[in-house]
C-alpha positions in Angstrom: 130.9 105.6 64.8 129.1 104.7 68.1 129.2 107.0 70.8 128.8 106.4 74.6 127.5 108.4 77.2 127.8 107.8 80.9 124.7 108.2 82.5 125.4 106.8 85.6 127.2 109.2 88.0 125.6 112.9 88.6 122.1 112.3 89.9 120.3 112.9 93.4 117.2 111.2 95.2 115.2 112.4 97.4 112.8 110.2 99.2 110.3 112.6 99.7 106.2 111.7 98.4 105.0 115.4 98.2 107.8 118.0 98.0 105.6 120.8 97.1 106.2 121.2 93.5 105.7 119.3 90.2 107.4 116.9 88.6 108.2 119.9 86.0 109.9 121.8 87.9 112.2 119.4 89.5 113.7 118.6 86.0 114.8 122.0 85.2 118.4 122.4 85.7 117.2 125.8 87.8 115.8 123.9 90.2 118.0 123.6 93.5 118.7 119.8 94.8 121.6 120.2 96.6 119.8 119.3 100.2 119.1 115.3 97.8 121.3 112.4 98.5 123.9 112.3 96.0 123.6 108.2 93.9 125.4 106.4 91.4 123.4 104.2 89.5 121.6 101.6 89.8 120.2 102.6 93.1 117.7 100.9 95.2 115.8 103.5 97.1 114.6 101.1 99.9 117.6 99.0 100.2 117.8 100.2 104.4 114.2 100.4 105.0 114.2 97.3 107.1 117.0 98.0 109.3 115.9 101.7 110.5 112.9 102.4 112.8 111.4 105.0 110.5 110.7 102.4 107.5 109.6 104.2 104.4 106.5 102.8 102.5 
């Protein structure tokens, strides 16, 4: 029997190159992203960037 899983509601972005901690931290379900955007996937990250003055490259 197959099973499916949604995968694509539930996560968070944050456009953010240094955040102070490492990439195994963020991953533990400890770790407190409530301040991230809240996405659905698929998500573009940059899909704004050229209609706002503070373009992100």
């Amino acid at each position: 029997m197959r099973t499916e899983i949604e995968l694509n509601n539930g996560w968070r972005f944050a456009k953010i190159y240094n955040l102070g901690i490492s990439e195994n931290d963020a991953v533990t379900p400890e770790f407190d992203d409530c301040s991230w955007e809240k996405i659905c996937l698929p998500h573009t990250f940059n899909a704004t960037d050229s209609v706002t003055s503070s373009y992100y490259k």
